[in-house]
matplotlib code that plots the C-alpha trace (Angstrom):
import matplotlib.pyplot as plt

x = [-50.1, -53.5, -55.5, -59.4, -60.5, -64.1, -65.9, -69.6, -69.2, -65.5, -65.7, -65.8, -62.3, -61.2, -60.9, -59.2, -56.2, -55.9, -55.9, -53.0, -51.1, -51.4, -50.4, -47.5, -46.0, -45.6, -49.0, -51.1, -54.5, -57.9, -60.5, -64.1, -66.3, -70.0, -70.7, -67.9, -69.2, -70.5, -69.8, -67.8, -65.2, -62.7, -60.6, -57.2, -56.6, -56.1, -57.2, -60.5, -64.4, -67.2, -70.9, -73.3, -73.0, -69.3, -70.3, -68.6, -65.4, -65.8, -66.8, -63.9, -61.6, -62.6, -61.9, -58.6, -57.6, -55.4, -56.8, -60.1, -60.0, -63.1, -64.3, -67.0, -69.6, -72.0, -68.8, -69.7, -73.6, -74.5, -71.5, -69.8, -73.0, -73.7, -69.9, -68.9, -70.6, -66.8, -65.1, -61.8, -59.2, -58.9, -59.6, -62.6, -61.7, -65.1, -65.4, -69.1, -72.0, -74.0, -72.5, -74.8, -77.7, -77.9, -74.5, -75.9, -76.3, -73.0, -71.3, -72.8, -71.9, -68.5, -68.1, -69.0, -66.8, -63.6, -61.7, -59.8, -61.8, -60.2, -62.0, -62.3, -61.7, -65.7, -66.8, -64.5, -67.3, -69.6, -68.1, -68.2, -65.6, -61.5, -60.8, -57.5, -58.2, -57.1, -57.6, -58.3, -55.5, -55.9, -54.7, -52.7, -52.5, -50.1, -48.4, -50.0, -53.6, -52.6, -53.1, -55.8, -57.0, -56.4, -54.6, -58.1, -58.1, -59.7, -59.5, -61.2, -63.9, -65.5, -67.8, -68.9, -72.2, -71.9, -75.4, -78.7, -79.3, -76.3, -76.8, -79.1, -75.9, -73.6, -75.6, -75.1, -77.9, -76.2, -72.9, -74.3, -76.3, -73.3, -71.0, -73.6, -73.0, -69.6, -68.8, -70.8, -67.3, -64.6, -62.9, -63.9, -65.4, -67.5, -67.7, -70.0, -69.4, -72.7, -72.8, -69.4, -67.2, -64.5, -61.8, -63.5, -63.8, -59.9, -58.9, -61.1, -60.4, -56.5, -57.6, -59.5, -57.9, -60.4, -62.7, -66.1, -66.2, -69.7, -71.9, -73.8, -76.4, -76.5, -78.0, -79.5, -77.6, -79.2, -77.7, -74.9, -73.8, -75.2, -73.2, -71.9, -69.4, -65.9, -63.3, -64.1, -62.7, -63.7, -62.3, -58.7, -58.2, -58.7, -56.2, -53.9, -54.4, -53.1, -56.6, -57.6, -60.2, -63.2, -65.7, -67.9, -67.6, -65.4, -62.2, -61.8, -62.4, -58.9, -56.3, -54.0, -55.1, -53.5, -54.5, -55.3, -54.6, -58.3, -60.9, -63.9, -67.5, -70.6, -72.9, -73.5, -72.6, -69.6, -68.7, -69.1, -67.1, -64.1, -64.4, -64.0, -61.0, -59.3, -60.4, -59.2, -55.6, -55.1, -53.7, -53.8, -49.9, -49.7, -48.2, -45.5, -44.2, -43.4, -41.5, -42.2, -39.3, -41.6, -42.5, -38.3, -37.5, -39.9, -39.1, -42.6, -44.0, -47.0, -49.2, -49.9, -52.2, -49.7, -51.3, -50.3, -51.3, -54.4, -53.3, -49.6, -47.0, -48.8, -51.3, -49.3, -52.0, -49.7, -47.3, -49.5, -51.7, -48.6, -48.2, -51.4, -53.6, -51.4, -51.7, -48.5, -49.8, -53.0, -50.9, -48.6, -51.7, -53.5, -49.9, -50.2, -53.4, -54.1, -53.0]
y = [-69.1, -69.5, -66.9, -65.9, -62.6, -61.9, -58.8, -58.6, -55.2, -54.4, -51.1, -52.8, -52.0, -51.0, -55.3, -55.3, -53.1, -55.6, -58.4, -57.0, -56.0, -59.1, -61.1, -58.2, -60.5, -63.5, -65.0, -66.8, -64.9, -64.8, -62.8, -63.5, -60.6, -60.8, -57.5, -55.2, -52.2, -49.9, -46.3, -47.4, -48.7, -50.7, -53.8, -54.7, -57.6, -61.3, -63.9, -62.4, -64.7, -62.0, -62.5, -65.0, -67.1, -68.1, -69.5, -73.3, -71.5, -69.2, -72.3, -74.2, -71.0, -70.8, -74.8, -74.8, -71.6, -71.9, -68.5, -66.2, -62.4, -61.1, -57.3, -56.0, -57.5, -58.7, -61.2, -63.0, -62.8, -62.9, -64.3, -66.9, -69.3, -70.7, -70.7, -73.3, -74.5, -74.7, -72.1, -71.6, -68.9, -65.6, -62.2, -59.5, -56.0, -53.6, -49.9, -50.0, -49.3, -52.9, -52.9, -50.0, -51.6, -54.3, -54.5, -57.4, -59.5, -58.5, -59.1, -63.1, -63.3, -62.2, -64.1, -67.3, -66.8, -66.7, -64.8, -61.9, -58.5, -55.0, -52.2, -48.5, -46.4, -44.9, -48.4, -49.6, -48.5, -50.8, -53.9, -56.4, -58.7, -58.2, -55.4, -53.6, -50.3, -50.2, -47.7, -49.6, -49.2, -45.7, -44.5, -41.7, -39.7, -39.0, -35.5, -34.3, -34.2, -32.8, -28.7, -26.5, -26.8, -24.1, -21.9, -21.1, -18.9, -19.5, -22.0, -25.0, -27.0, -30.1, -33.0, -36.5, -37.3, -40.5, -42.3, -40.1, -42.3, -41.1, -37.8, -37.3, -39.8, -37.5, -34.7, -33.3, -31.3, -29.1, -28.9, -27.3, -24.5, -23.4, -23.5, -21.0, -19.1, -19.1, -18.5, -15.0, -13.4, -15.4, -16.2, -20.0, -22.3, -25.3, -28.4, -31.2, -34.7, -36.2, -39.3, -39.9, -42.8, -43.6, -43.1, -39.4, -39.3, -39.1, -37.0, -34.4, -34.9, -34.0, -31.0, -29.7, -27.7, -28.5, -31.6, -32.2, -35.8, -36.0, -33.9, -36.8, -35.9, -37.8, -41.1, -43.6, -47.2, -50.1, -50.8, -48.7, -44.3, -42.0, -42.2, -38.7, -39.6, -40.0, -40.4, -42.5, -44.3, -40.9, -38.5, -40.8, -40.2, -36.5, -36.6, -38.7, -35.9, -33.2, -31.8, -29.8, -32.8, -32.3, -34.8, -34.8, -37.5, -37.9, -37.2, -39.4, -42.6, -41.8, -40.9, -43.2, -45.0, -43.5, -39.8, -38.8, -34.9, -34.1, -31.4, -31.7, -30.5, -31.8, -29.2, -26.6, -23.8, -26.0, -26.0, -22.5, -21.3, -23.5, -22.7, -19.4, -19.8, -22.1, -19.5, -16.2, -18.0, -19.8, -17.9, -19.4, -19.6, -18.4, -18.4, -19.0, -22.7, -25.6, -28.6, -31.7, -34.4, -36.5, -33.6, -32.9, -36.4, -36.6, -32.9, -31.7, -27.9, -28.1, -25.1, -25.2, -23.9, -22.2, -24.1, -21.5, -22.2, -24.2, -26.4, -27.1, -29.3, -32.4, -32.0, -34.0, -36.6, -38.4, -39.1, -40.2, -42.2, -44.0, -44.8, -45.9, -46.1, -48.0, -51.8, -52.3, -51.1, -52.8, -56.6, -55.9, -55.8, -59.2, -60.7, -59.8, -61.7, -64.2, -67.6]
z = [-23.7, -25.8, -24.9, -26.1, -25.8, -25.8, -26.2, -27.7, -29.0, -29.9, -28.2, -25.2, -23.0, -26.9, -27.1, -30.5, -28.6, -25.8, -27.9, -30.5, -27.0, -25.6, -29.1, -29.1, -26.0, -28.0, -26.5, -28.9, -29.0, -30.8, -30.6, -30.6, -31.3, -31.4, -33.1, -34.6, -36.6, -33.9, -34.2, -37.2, -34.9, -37.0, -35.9, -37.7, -35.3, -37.3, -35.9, -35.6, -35.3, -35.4, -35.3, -34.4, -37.1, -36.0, -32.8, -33.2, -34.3, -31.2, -28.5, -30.1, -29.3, -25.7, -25.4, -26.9, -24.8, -21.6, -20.3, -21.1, -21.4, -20.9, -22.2, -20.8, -18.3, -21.4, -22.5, -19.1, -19.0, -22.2, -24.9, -23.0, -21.6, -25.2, -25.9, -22.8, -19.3, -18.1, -15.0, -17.1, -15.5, -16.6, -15.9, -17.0, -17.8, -17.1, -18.1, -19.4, -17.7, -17.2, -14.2, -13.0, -14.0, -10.8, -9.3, -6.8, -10.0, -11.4, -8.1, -8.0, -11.6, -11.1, -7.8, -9.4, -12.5, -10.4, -13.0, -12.1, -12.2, -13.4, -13.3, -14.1, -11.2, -11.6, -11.6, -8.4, -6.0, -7.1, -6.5, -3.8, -4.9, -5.3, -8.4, -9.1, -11.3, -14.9, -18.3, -21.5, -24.1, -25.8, -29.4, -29.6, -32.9, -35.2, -34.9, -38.2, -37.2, -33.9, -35.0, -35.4, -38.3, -41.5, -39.2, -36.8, -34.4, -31.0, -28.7, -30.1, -27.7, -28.2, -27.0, -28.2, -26.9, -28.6, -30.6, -29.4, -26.6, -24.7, -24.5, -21.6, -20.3, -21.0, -19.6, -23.4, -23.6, -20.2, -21.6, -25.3, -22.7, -20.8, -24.1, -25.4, -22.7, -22.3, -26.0, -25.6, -23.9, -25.4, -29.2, -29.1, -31.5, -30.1, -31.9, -31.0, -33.1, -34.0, -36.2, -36.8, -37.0, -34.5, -36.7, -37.5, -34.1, -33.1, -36.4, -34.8, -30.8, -32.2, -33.2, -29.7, -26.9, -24.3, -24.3, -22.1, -21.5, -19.6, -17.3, -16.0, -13.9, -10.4, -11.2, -8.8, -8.9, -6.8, -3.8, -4.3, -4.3, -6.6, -10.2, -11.1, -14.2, -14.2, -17.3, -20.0, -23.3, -25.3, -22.6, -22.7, -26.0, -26.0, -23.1, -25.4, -27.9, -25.6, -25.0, -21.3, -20.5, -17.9, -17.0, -14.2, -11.4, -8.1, -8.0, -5.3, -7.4, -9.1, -6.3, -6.4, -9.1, -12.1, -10.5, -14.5, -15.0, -15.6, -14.3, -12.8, -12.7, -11.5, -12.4, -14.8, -13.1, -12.0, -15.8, -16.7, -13.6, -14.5, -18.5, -17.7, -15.5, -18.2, -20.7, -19.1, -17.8, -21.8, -25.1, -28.5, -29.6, -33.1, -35.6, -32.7, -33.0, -30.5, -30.7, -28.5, -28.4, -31.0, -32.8, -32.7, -34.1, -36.8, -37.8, -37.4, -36.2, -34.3, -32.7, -29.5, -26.5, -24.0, -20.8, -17.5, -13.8, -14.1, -17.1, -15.4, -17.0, -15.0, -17.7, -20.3, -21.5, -23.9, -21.1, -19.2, -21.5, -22.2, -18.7, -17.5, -20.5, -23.4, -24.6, -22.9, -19.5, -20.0, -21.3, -17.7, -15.7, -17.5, -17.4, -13.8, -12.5, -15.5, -13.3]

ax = plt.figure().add_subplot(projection="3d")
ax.plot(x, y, z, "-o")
ax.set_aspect("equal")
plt.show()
């Protein structure tokens, strides 16, 4: 099957990922891109038609293709108009937040395009028409960069706001104040990544015991409940890393739908209360060893954080990345509903 997959930032539902999954099943794929080079995120995937000035190569793609997979709501409002005036089958993957902005818009837009919509669970509410849940396709890193660094002591915490307009998103600014506090009583060193690149990004999430994904702060969406967080792309790959992940948002949204093993708290007192659990009931292993049955094959030692009743065994983020949150699971799904 010929199959074009739009995104117009590669970030988007990690499109480079889905289109190398999907290629990976013997379909014929190309992806059009309308900006790459956002947080320095890379894309390996051949054939590949980025920017604006590729736009005949692009509309000829989408002609050619049997089936459209869109990333992102902007690759349907705002890439594919100029690219054809033709309803072509397909499916849309959405995880960003455009959808917040006026879901009654989104809805019509997403009606009218009758391709199949999969969504995020923290996006599900918000949408009128026919959605089954999904998690875009998440690295997971290599057993070397998975270790605390030089031998550290401490448990190791970290959070990405992202660029500066994020933050007050990611209710950054909160999660910084309680960190202060909670690093007053307990052996931890706090690490906040500001202006790196992805790839930076994942060497360092490898190296964090507990990750903050987002404190969003309740924020008012037209039409629709009150948007309090919920996992995203950088909060799945800390979980594919083996990191404790806790993100705000309603746990609700995800049973039955993957049910990720994540924490949450919606406010900051929320936060400090349940650092301090994970803190008190979590020793740093060392210079004792563990071997994982990857770790075992490849002949590799790692350290590790010795996880006890709140951070059970059902807190295995790689398992369950691979599960729910791979290219594989991700090409089932489009395999799935693509007509």
């Amino acid at each position: 099957m010929k199959i074009a997959v739009l995104a117009y930032l590669a970030t988007y539902c990690n499109a480079p990922a889905v289109a190398a999954a999907l290629a990976a099943r013997g379909h014929e794929v190309t992806l059009c891109l309308r900006q790459r080079d956002v947080y320095g995120f890379s894309c390996a995937f051949e054939p590949t038609l980025l920017g604006a000035g590729v736009e005949a190569a692009q509309r000829d793609a989408v002609r050619r293709a049997d089936r459209l997979v869109l990333c992102g709501l902007p690759a349907l409002t705002m890439q594919l108009p100029p690219l054809t005036r033709e309803t072509k089958p397909g499916a849309i993957l959405l995880g960003d937040s455009h959808l917040l902005r006026d879901p009654a818009a989104a809805n019509a837009a997403l009606a009218a395009s009758g391709l199949a919509v999969l969504a995020m669970p923290d996006k599900l509410p918000y949408l009128t028409v026919p959605a089954r849940w999904f998690f875009p396709p998440t690295a997971i890193p290599s057993v070397e960069t998975r270790r605390n660094p030089k031998g550290e002591r401490g448990v190791v915490v970290g959070h990405s706001p992202g660029k500066a307009s994020r933050r007050a998103w990611k209710g950054t600014d909160q999660i910084v104040a309680v960190l202060g506090r909670v690093s007053e009583g307990h052996d931890i060193r706090v690490e906040i990544l500001r202006d790196a690149t992805h790839e930076q990004c994942l060497v360092r999430k490898a190296t964090y015991d507990i990750f903050i994904d987002q404190l969003c702060p309740a924020t008012s969406v037209p039409g629709g409940p009150e948007y309090r967080g919920g996992l995203g792309k950088s909060g799945l790959e800390a979980l594919a890393a083996g990191a404790t992940v806790v993100t705000s948002g309603r746990a609700e949204d995800y049973a039955g739908r993957g049910d990720p093993p994540i924490l949450f708290a919606n406010a900051p007192e929320q936060l400090e209360a349940l650092l301090e659990k994970l803190l008190k009931e979590t020793e740093k292993v060392s210079p004792q060893r563990h071997r994982g049955p990857r770790e075992e094959k490849e002949g590799k030692d790692i350290v590790v954080l010795e996880k006890t009743s709140l951070c059970s065994p059902r807190l295995c983020g790689e398992e369950w990345v691979r599960k729910n949150a791979s290219g594989a699971s991700v090409a089932d799904l489009l395999e799935e509903v693509l007509p």
